[in-house]
N, C-alpha and C positions, 0 to 999 in steps of 0.2 A: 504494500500500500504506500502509494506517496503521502509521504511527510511535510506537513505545516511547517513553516519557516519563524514563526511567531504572528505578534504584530504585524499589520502594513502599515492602515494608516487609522484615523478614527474622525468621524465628522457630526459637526454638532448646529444649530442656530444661533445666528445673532439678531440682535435688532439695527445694528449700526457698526455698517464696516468701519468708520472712522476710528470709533473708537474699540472696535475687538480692533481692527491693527496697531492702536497705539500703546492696547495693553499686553498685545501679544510678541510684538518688538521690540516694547522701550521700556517696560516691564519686566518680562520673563526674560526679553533676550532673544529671542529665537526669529531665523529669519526669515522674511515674508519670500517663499519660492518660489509662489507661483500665484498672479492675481488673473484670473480669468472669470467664466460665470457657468453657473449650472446652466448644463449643456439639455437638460429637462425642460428648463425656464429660464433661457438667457437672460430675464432682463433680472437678474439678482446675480449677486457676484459670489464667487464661491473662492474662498482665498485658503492660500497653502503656508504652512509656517513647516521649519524644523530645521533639520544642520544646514550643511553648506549647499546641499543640491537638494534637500527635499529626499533626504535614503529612504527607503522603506522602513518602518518602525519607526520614526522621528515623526513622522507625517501630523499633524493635528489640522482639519479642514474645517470651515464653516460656509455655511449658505445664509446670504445675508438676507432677512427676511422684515422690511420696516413695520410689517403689520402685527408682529409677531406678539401676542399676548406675554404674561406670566406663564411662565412652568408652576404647573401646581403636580406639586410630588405624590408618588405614588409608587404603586408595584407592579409589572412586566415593564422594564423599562433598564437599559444601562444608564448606573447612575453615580460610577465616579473612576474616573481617568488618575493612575499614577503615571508620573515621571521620575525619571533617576538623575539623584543627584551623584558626584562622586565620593563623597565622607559624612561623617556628622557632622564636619564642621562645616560644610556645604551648608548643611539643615541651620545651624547656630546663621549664617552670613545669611540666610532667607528669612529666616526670623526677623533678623534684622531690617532688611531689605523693604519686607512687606510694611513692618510698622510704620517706618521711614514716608513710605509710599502712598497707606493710608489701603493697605489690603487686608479684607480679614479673612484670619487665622489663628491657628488653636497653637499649643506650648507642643513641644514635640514629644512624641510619643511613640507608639508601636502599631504599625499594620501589617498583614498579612506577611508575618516574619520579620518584620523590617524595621528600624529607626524612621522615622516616619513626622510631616509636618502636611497637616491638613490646610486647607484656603478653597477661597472663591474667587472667581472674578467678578469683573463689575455689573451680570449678567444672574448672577447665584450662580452658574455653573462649577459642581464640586472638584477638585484635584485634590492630590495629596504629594509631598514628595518623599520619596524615597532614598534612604540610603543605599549605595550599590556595594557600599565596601570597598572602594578601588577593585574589584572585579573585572575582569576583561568586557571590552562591549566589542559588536561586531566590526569587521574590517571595513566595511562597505559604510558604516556610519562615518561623519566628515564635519569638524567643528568647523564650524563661522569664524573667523579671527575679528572681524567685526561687531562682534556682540557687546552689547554695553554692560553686561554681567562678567566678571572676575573669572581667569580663565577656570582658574581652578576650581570655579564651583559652578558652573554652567552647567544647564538641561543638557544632558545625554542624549532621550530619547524616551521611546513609551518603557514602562513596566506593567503593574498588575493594572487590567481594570475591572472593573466590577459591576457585575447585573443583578438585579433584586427581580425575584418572580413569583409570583403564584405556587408553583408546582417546581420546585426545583430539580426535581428525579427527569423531570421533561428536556431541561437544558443540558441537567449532566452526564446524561447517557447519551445524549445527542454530540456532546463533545467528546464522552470517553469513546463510543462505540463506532462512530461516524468517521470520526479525525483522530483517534487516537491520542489523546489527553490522556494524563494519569493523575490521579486524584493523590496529592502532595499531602493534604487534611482534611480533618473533617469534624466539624465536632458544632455542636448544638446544631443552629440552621445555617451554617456556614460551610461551604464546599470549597475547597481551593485546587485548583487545574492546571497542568503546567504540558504546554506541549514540546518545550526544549526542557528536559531533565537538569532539573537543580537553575534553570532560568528564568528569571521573571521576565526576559523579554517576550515571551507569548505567555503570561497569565492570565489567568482569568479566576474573580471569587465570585461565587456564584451563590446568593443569598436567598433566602425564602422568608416573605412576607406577606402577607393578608392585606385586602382592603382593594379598594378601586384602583386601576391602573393610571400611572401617570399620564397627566394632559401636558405634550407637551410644547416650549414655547421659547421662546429668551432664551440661554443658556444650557438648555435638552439635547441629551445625546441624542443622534440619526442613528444610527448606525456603526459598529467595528465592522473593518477591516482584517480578516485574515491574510497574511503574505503565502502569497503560491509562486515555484520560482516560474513555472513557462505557459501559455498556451495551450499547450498539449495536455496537463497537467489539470489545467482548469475546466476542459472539456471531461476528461474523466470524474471530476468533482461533479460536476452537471451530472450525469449517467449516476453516480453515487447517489445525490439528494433526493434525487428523482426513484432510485428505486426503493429508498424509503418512506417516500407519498409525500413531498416535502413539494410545493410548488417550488420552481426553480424561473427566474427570468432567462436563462440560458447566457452565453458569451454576450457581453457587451463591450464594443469597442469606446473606452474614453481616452481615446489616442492616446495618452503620456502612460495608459495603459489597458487592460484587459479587465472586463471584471464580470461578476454574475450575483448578482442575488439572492435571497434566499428568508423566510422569517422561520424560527421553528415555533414549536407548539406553544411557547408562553408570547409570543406576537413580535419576538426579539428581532429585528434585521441584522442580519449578517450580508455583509459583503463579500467576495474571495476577488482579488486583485494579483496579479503579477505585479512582477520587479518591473519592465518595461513597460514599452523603451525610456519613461523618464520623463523628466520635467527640461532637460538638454535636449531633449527631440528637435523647440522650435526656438530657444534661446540659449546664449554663454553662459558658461557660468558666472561669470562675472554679474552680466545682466539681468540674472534670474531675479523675478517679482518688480523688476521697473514697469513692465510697461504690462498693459493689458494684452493676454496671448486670449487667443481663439483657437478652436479646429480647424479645419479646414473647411468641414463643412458650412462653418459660419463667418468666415470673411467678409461673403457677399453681404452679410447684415451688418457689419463690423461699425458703421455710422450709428446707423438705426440705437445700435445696442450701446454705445457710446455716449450718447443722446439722450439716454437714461441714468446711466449707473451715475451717481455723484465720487468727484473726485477723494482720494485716500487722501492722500499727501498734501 
C-alpha cells in the first residue's frame, strides 16, 4: 500500500485578506507564497503562507471570504492547527512575542506529547505551538531568510492537528484502516494518529465530543491536506475511497498541483494533494507571493478578477 507522506497543506476562512496577511507575515513570520484566488470562485483570493517556496507540510491556505459570519464552535469539525517550533525556548520568545503584539495566548504547557503554547489569531482561529526538540525536519522544507521572526525560533512547519467528532471510531479506522495510521495513544476521548512513526509531521488527534456541529465562519478550518508524493498514487487513493462507499471528487487539477476530495463519515473534508509541480511552476522564487498568479485557464478573466479582489499591500 502506498504511504502518506504527512501533512500537505491545511486551508481555512478569513474575512479580510488585508489583515490575515498582515498577521500571517508580520506576525508569525511566514511567507506569503503564493497570492492567487479560489479557482471555484475566482472572485475571493485564496492566499499561501509557509517557508521559502511554499514545501508541502509548511503550507497554511485561506479563502478570503468578506461575508463571512462568526464561527460558532462545535463538533464534526477540524478544530486546531499545531506548528513546530525549534526549543522551549522558541515557546519562552513566542510568549513573549504575542504579549508584545497584543495576541492571545495561554502560559505554556503540554499537548499531544509536546511542550506546547496555545493562541488565536485575530479571526479566533485556534493554533498551538509546539516544541520539536531540535529534531530533524524534512529536507525538502526551506527557511525564508527574510522573516521578521528570530532565526532560531521560526515556524518550521505543520505538526499535530486536531479534529473533534461525533463518532470518533468513524474517523479513526478510517485513518488507521484506509491510510495506515497507527494509533501512538489513547486514552479517555482522545485518539492520537501518527502516519510517519514517532513524527508529528502527519499527526493527527482525533477527539470525541457531543453536541451540534460547528457553523463555520471567520477563522474555521476547510479542510486538511494529506501529502501524496505523484499522480499515479493519487489515482489509486480515488479507487481506494471509493471502494469503501466514500464519495470521492476524483483527480482534480489545481495546477501548482493534483488533488481529490473526499468527506468521511463524521462530514470531515479531507483533501489528498501531490508534491507538484509547485508554487515555481508560474513564478521565481524570488518573486513568489508578489504578484497575483492565475491558471491558465483564467488569464482571459485576469482584468475582470483584478477589478475585484482589493489590494494586500
Amino acid at each position: 500500500m502506498n504511504k502518506l507522506s504527512g501533512h500537505h497543506h491545511i486551508s481555512m476562512l478569513t474575512k479580510n485578506g488585508q489583515r490575515n496577511n498582515e498577521f500571517y507575515t508580520k506576525i508569525l513570520g511566514l511567507r506569503r507564497v503564493k497570492k492567487t484566488v479560489n479557482q471555484d470562485a475566482p472572485s475571493m483570493y485564496h492566499l499561501f503562507y509557509g517557508d521559502l517556496t511554499g514545501s508541502a507540510g509548511t503550507e497554511l491556505s485561506f479563502f478570503e471570504m468578506p461575508v463571512a459570519g462568526r464561527t460558532i464552535r462545535g463538533t464534526n469539525a477540524i478544530t486546531r492547527i499545531g506548528l513546530l517550533v525549534p526549543s522551549y525556548e522558541s515557546l519562552e520568545y513566542w510568549k513573549n512575542r504575542f504579549t508584545l503584539l497584543g495576541v492571545e495566548h495561554s502560559e505554556i504547557t503540554t499537548y499531544a506529547g509536546k511542550d506546547a503554547l496555545f493562541f488565536e489569531d485575530h479571526e479566533g482561529l485556534r493554533m498551538v505551538l509546539l516544541n520539536h526538540e531540535g529534531q530533524n525536519i524534512p529536507a525538502h522544507w526551506q527557511a525564508w531568510s527574510d522573516s521578521l521572526v528570530l532565526e532560531e525560533h521560526r515556524i518550521l512547519g505543520m505538526g499535530t492537528v486536531e479534529i473533534t467528532v461525533r463518532y470518533s471510531n468513524r474517523t479513526v479506522n478510517l485513518l488507521k484502516e484506509l491510510f495506515g495510521y497507527t494509533v501512538v495513544s489513547e486514552h479517555d476521548k482522545e485518539v492520537r494518529l501518527q502516519s510517519i512513526a514517532g513524527e508529528a509531521l502527519g499527526e493527527i488527534v482525533v477527539l470525541e465530543q457531543q453536541g451540534r456541529s460547528e457553523k463555520p465562519g471567520r477563522g474555521s478550518i476547510h479542510h486538511l491536506a494529506l501529502r501524496v508524493k505523484t499522480v499515479e498514487e493519487l489515482r489509486e487513493w480515488h479507487a481506494r475511497i471509493k471502494e469503501r462507499g466514500l464519495d470521492s471528487s476524483g483527480v482534480v487539477d489545481r495546477y501548482y498541483f493534483q488533488s481529490l476530495y473526499f468527506r468521511d463519515r463524521n462530514g470531515i473534508l479531507f483533501e489528498m494533494a501531490t508534491d507538484g509541480p509547485g508554487f515555481t511552476v508560474d513564478s521565481s522564487v524570488e518573486e513568489l507571493g508578489k504578484e497575483l498568479d492565475l491558471p491558465p485557464y483564467l488569464e482571459a478573466k485576469r482584468a475582470e478578477i483584478e477589478a475585484i479582489l482589493e489590494p494586500l499591500d
